[in-house]
C-alpha positions as CSV (number, residue, x, y, z in Angstrom):
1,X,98.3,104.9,126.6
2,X,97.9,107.4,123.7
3,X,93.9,108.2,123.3
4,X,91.9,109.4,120.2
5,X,92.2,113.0,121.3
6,X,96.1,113.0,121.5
7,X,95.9,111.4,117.8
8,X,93.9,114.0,116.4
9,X,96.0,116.7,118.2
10,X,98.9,115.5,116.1
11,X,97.1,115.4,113.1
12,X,95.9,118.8,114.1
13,X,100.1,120.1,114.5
14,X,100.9,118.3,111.5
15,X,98.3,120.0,109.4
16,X,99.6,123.4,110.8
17,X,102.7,122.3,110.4
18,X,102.4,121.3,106.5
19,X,100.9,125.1,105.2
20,X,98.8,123.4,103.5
21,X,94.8,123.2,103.7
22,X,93.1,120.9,105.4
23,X,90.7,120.4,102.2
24,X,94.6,119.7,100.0
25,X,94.9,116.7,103.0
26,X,92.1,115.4,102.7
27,X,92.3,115.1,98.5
28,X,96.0,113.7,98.5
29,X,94.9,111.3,101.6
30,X,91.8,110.2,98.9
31,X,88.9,110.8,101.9
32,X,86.3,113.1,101.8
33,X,87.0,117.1,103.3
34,X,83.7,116.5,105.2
35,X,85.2,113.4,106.6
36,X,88.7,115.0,107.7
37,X,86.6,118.1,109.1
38,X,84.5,116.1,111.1
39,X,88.0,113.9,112.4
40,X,89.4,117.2,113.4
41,X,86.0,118.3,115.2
42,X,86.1,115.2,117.2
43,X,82.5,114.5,115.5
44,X,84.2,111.3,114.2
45,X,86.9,108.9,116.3
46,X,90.0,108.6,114.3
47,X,89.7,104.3,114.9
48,X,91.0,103.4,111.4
49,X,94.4,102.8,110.7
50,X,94.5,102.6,106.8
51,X,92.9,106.2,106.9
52,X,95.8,107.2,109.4
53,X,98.0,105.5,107.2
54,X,96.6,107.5,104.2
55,X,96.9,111.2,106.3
56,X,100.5,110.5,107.2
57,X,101.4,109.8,103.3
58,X,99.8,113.0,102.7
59,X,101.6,114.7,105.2
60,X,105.0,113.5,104.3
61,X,105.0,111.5,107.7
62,X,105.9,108.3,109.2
63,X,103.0,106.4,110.8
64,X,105.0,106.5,113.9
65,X,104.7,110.2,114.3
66,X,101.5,109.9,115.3
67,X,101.7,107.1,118.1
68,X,105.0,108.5,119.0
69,X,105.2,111.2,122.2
70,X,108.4,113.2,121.4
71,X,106.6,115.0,118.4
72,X,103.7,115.8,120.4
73,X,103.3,119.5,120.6
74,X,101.0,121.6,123.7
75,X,100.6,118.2,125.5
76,X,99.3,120.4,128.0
77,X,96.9,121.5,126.0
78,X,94.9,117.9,125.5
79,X,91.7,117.3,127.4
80,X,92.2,113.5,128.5
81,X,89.6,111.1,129.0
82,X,88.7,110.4,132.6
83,X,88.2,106.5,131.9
84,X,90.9,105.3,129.3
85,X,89.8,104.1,125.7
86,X,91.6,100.7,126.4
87,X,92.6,98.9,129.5
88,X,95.0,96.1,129.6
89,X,94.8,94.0,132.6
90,X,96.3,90.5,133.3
91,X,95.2,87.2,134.6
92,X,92.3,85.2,133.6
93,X,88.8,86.3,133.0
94,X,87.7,84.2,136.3
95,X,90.0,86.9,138.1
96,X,88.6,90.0,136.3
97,X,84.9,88.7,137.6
98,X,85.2,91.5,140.1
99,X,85.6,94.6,137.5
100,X,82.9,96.5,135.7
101,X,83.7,95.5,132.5
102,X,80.4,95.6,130.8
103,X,81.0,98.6,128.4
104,X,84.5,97.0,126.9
105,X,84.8,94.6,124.6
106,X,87.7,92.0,125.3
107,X,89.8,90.6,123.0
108,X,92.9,87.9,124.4
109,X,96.3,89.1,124.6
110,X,98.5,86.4,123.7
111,X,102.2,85.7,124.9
112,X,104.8,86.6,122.9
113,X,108.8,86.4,122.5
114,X,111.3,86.9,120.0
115,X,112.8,83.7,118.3
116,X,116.3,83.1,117.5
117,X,115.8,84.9,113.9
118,X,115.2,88.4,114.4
119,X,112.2,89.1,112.8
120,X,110.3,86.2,113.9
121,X,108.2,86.3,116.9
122,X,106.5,83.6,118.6
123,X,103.3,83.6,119.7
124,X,101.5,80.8,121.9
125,X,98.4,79.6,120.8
126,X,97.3,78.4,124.5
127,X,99.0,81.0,126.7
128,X,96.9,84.4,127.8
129,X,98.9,87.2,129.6
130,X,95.0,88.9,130.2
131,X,93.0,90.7,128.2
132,X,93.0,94.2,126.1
133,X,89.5,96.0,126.9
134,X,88.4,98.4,124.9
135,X,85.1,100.4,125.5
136,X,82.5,99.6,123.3
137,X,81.8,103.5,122.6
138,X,84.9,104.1,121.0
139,X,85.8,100.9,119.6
140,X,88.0,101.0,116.2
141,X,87.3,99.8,112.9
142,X,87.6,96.3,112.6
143,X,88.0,95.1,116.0
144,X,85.2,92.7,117.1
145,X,85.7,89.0,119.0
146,X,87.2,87.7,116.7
147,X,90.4,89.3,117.2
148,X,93.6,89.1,119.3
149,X,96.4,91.1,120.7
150,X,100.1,90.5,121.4
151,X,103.1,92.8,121.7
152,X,105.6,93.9,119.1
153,X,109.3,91.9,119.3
154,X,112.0,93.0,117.8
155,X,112.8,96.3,115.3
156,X,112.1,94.9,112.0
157,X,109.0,97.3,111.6
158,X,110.5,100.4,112.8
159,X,109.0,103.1,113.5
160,X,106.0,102.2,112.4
161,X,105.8,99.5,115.4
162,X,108.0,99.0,118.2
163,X,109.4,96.8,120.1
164,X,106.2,96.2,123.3
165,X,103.7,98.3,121.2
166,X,100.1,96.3,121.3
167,X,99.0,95.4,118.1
168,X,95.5,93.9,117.3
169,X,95.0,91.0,114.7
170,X,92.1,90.0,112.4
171,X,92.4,86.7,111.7
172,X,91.4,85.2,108.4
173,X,89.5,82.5,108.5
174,X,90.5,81.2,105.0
175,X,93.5,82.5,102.8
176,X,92.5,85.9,101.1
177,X,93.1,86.4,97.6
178,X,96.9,87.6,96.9
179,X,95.6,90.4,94.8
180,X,93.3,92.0,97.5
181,X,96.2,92.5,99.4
182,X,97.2,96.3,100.1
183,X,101.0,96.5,100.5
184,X,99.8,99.5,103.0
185,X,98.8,97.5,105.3
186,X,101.0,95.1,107.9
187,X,100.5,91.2,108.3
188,X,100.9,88.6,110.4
189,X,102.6,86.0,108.0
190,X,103.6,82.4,108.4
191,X,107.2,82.0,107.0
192,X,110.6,80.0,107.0
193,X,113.0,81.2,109.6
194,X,115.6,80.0,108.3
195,X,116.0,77.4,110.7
196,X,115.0,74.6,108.5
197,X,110.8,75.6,110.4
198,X,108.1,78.4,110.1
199,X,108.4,81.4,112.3
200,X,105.3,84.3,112.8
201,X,106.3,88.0,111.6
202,X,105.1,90.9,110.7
203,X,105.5,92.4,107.5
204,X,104.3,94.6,104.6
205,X,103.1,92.3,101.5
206,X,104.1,93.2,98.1
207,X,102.5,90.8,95.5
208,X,104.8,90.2,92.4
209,X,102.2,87.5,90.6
210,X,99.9,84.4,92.1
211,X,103.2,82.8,92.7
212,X,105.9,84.7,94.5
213,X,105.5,87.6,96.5
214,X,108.0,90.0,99.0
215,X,107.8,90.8,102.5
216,X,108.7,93.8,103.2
217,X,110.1,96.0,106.6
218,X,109.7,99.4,107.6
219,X,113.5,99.0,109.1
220,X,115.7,99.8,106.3
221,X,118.3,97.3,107.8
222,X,116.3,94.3,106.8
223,X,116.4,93.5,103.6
224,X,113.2,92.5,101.8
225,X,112.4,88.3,101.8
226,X,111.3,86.8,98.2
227,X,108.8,84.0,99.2
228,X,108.3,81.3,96.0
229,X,105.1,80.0,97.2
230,X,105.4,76.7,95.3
231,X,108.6,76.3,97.3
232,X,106.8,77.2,99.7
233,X,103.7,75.7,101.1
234,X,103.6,76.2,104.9
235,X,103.5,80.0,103.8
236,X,100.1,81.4,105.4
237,X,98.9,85.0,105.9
238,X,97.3,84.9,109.3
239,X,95.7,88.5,109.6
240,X,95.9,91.6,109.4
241,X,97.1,94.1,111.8
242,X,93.9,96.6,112.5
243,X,95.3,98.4,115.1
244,X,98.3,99.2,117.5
245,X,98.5,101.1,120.9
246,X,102.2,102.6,122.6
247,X,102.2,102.4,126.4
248,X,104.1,105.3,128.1
């Protein structure tokens, strides 16, 4: 399970790795130096994934690199927490009664399977594999409650994610407006999968006008989806991915 510390070690070797200051980063990733500074000086948990998204633009790098292990440099080198950041653990929380889990905020990890069109994954409303605990110290931005978890199927969003990654979800509780939609950021949508019903998949948003909008892959091999949302009416953005973890 990849920590804060190995994160910012990458962002450390990346940095290196670039020539170029850490205060050039920081102005092409649009933060604050003091901000990046304190990031590297593990003053400040790196729990944001739009500003990780924003680094690894100004790096020239794929998201992935940084929750991938083969470009991890001096693993050696990392000083690992004793008690991981997260803990997935299965069953019910009747069963998990017995665990000290009073310093973690749980949030349900939902079932999931890939459906008979590639991209789409289902996801049961009603079925809990367990529960993704994450301590309460280091929790990242934007998870709270009211979110849930569920794993990564298929390859339509590689590298970014991959097939069994965890990703979190903030649900909307009402439709958000098209044009506060960042096309940075990755979606749960509600779509046609082409088999005449409406499939769950993630997906970058690209909004053309308050009618029609693209879907977008980070795998090149799937080509992007043109949704007419007058044709359309079962369309529904869901949430909003705020987080993912890789399991080694």
């Amino acid at each position: 399970m990849l920590t804060n510390k190995e994160i910012v070690n990458k962002l450390r070797v990346a940095i290196k790795n670039s020539s170029k200051p850490a205060k050039k980063i920081a102005e092409l990733a649009g933060i604050s130096e003091v901000t990046l500074y304190r990031i590297l000086n593990g003053q400040r948990n790196l729990n944001n994934l739009d500003t990780l998204q924003k680094l690894a633009k100004a790096l020239n790098l794929p998201l992935g690199y940084f929750f991938g292990e083969a470009d991890m440099q001096n693993k050696a080198l990392n000083d690992f927490d004793n008690i991981p950041d997260i803990r997935i653990l299965y069953g019910d929380l009747e069963s998990l009664k017995e665990l000290d889990l009073s310093g973690y905020l749980k949030i349900p990890l939902m079932r999931s399977k890939a459906a008979a069109t590639p991209y789409v994954i289902e996801i049961s409303n009603d079925d809990i594999d367990g529960w993704v605990c994450i301590s309460t110290d280091k929790i990242p931005k934007n998870i709270s409650e009211k979110c849930f978890a569920f794993r990564v199927k298929g390859d339509s969003m590689e590298p970014m994610l991959q097939e069994n990654d965890l990703v979190a979800i903030l649900p909307y509780s009402s439709q958000p407006d098209l044009f506060s939609l960042k096309y940075s950021n990755v979606y749960l949508v509600r779509m046609p999968d082409g088999n005449g019903e409406y499939g769950l998949t993630l997906k970058h948003i690209k909004v053309i006008d308050r009618n029609t909008v693209v879907l977008v892959s980070d795998n090149k091999n799937y080509e992007p989806v043109t949704i007419n949302l007058r044709e359309t009416p079962g369309f529904k953005v869901v949430g909003r991915v705020v987080w993912m973890w890789r399991e080694f």
